[in-house]
BARO-259433 format. One record per residue (C-alpha): residue in three letters; x, y, z. Coordinates in pm, whole numbers, padded with zeros to 5 digits, always signed. Example, Ala and Ser with C-alpha at 12.3 -4.5 7.8 and 13.67 -1.06 7.14 Angstrom:
REM BARO-259433
ALA+01230-00450+00780/SER+01367-00106+00714/
***
This chain:
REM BARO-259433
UNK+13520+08565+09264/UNK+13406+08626+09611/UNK+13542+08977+09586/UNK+13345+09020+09261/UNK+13061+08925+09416/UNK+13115+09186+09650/UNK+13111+09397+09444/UNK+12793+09357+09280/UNK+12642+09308+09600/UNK+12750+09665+09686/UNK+12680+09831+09385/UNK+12291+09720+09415/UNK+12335+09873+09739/UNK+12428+10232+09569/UNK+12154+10187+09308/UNK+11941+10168+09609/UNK+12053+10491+09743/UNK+12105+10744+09432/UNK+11760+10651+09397/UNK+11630+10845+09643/UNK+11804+11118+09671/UNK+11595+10762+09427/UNK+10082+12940+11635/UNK+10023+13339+11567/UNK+09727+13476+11494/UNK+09655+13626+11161/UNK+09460+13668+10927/UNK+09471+13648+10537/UNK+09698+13936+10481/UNK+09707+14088+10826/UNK+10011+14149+11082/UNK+10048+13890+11320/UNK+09950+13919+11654/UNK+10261+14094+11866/UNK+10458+14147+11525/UNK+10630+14493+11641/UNK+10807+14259+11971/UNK+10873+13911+11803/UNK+10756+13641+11550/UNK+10671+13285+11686/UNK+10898+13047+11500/UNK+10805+12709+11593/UNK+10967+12385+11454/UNK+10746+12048+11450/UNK+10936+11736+11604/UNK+11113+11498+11381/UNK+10881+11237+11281/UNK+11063+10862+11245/UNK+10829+10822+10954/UNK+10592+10986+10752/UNK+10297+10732+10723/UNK+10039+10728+10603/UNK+09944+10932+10392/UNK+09601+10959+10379/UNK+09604+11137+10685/UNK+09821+11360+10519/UNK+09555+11454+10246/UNK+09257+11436+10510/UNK+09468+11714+10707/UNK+09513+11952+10379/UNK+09109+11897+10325/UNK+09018+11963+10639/UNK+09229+12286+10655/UNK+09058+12372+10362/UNK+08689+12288+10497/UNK+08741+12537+10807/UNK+08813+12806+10510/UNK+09105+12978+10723/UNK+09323+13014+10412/UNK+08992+13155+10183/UNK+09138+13496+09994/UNK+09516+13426+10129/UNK+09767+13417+09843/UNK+10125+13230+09884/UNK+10435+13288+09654/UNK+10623+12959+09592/UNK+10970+12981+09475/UNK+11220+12700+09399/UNK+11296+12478+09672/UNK+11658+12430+09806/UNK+11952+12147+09793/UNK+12158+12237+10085/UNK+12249+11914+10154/UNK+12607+11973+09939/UNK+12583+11591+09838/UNK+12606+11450+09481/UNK+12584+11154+09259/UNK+12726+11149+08972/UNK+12842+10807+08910/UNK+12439+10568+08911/UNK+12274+10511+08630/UNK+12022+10781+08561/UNK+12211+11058+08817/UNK+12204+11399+08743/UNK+12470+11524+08991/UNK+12228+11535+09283/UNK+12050+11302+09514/UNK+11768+11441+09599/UNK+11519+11685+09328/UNK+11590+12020+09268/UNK+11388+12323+09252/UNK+11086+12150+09085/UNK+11005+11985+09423/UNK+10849+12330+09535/UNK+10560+12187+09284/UNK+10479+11959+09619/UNK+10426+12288+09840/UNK+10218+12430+09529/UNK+09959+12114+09542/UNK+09958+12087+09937/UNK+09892+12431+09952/UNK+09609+12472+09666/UNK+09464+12144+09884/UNK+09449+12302+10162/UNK+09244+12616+09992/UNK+09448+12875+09939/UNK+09572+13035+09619/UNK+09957+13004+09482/UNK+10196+13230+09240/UNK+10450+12972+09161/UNK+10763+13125+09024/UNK+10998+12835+08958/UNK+10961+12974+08585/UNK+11006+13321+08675/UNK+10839+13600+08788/UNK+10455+13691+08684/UNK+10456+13949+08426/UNK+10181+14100+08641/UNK+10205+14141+09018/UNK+09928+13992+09229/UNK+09916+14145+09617/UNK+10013+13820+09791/UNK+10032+13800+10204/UNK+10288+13463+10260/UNK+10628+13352+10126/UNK+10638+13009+10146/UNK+10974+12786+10063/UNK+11159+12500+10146/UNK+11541+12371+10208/UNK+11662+12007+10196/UNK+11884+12080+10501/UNK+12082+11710+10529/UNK+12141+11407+10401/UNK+12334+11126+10573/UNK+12395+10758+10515/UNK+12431+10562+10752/UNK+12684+10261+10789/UNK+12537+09973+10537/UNK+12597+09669+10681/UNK+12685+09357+10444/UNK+12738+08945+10505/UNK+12843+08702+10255/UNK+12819+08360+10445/UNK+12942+08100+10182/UNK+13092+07791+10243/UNK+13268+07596+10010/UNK+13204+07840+09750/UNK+12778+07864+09834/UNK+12570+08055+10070/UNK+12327+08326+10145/UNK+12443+08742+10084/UNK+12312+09035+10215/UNK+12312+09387+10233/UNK+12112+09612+10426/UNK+12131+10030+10469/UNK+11995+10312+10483/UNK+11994+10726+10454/UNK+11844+10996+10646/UNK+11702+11328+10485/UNK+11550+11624+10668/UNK+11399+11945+10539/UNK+11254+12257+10657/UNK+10947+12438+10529/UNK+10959+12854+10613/UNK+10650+13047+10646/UNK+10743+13399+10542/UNK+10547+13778+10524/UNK+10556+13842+10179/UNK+10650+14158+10107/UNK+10930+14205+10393/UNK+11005+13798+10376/UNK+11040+13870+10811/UNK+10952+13449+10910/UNK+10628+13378+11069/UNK+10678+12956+11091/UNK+10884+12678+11024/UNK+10839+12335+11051/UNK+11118+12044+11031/UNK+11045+11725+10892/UNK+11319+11410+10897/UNK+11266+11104+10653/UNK+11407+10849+10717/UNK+11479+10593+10372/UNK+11582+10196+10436/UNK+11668+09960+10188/UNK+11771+09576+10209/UNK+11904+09319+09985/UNK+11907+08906+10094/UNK+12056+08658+09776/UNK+12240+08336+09743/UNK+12575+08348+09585/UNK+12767+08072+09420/UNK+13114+08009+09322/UNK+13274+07637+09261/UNK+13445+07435+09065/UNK+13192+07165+08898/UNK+13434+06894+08722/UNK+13625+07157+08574/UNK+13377+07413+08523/UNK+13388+07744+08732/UNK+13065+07801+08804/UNK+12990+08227+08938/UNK+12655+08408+09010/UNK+12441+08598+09251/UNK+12041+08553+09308/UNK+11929+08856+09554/UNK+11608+09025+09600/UNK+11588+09410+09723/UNK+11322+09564+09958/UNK+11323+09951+09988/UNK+11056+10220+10037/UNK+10953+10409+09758/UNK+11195+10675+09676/UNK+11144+10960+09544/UNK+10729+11016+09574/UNK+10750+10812+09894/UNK+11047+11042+10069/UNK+10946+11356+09923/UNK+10577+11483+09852/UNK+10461+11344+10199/UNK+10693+11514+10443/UNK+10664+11796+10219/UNK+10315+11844+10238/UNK+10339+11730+10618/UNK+10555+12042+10668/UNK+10302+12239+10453/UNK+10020+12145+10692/UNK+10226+12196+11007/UNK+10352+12558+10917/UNK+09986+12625+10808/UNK+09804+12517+11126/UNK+10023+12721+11349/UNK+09984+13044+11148/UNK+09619+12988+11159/UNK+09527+12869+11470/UNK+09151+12744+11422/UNK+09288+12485+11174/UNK+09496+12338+11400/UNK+09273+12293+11650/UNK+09020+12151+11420/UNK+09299+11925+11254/UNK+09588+11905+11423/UNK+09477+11533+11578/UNK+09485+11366+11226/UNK+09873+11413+11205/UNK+09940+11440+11528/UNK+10082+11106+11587/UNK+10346+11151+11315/UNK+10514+11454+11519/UNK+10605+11242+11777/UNK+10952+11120+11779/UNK+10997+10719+11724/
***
C-alpha cells in the first residue's frame, strides 16, 4: 500500500512538471555604429525570477513613450525547442514540455507594446514583402529538473506525505539585421519553476477492514503564462534597450532589479 501510495504521490509530482513545459547605436533601419569591425552582442544576467510583471509591461510602454522604435519594422519567425526534452506520457502532452513555435506570438505582443511594427511569419511568408530593418527570434536553450525530493512519515500505517521539486528553463532572445540576419543583441533569460505537494496518507487495518487513501494539496507557480510570456517579453525589452540606447537609459531602472542574479 505504502508503495502505492508512492506512487501516486509521485505521479502528482509529474503532472506538476509536464505542465510547464505546464548597446549599439542605430537607428530604425540604419547600420550600427562600428558595424564594418564588430557587432556588440551582449547577454543580460540570469534573473532567479521574473517578478513582477507589471514592471514588465511599464518597461514595454515606456520604450514605446520615448518613440525609439517609431517606423522600425521586426520579422518574427517561429520560436525554437532546443531543449531535446519530451513528454509524452501526462495527460494532455503533446510530445513536448515546453510550447512550440506559437510562443514567438509573446515576442509579437512585447514588441507591438513597445511601439514598433511586426511581420509575423509563423504562418508563412507575406505574399507581399515589406522593407523590414530587425530579425527578431527566440530559442528555448535548456531545460533541467532538478532532484524532487519526497517523505512519507507514517507510523502505524498514518502520517503526513510530501513532495517537493522543481525545473529550470532558460531561453535566449537574438536581435538580428534583417536582410543579412548578421546579430546585433541577445539577451538570456533563466526561469526558474517550483512546485510542492504536503498530504496525509492512511493505510490500516480497522477490525478487518483495510482502510487506503491519500489527502495532499499542491502549490506551484503558474505554468505556462507564468514561465513563458514574462521572461519572454523581459528578453524582448532587454535586447531592445541595448540596440537603442535612449530607451534604456530612460527605462532600464524599472527592470533592472530582475537582472541581477539571486
Amino acid at each position: 500500500m505504502k508503495r502505492t501510495i508512492n506512487l501516486l504521490i509521485g505521479a502528482g509530482g509529474v503532472l506538476c512538471l509536464s505542465a510547464f513545459v505546464s548597446g549599439c547605436a542605430s537607428g530604425p533601419g540604419g547600420a550600427p555604429a562600428g558595424l564594418a569591425n564588430e557587432v556588440a552582442v551582449t547577454s543580460a544576467a540570469l534573473p532567479s525570477a521574473v517578478q513582477p510583471y507589471p514592471r514588465i509591461e511599464q518597461t514595454l510602454r515606456c520604450i514605446a513613450r520615448t518613440g525609439v522604435l517609431r517606423g522600425s519594422t521586426f520579422v518574427v519567425g517561429s520560436f525554437a525547442d532546443s531543449t531535446g526534452k519530451i513528454n509524452a506520457t501526462a495527460q494532455g502532452a503533446t510530445g513536448a514540455f515546453v510550447p512550440q513555435g506559437g510562443s514567438a506570438a509573446y515576442i509579437t505582443d512585447a514588441i507591438a507594446k513597445a511601439g514598433g511594427h511586426v511581420i509575423s511569419t509563423y504562418f508563412g511568408p507575406p505574399t507581399r514583402k515589406i522593407p523590414a530593418s530587425y530579425a527578431i527570434n527566440g530559442i528555448f536553450n535548456s531545460l533541467d529538473f532538478g532532484d524532487p525530493f519526497a517523505a512519507d512519515v507514517r507510523v502505524a500505517g498514518i502520517g503526513p506525505t510530501a513532495n517537493i521539486g522543481w525545473a529550470q528553463l532558460s531561453l535566449s532572445i537574438q536581435l538580428d539585421a534583417a536582410d543579412t540576419r548578421l546579430n546585433r543583441q541577445m539577451s538570456m533569460i533563466q526561469r526558474p519553476v517550483r512546485y510542492s505537494q504536503l498530504g496525509v496518507g492512511t493505510g490500516r487495518d480497522f477490525s478487518g477492514t483495510l482502510v487506503t487513501g491519500n489527502v495532499a494539496f499542491q502549490n506551484q507557480e503558474r505554468l505556462q503564462l507564468e514561465a513563458l510570456n514574462g521572461p519572454i517579453a523581459l528578453g524582448v525589452a532587454d535586447v531592445l534597450m541595448k540596440e537603442f540606447p535612449a530607451a534604456g537609459a530612460h527605462c532600464r531602472s524599472i527592470v533592472a532589479e530582475l537582472f541581477r542574479k539571486g
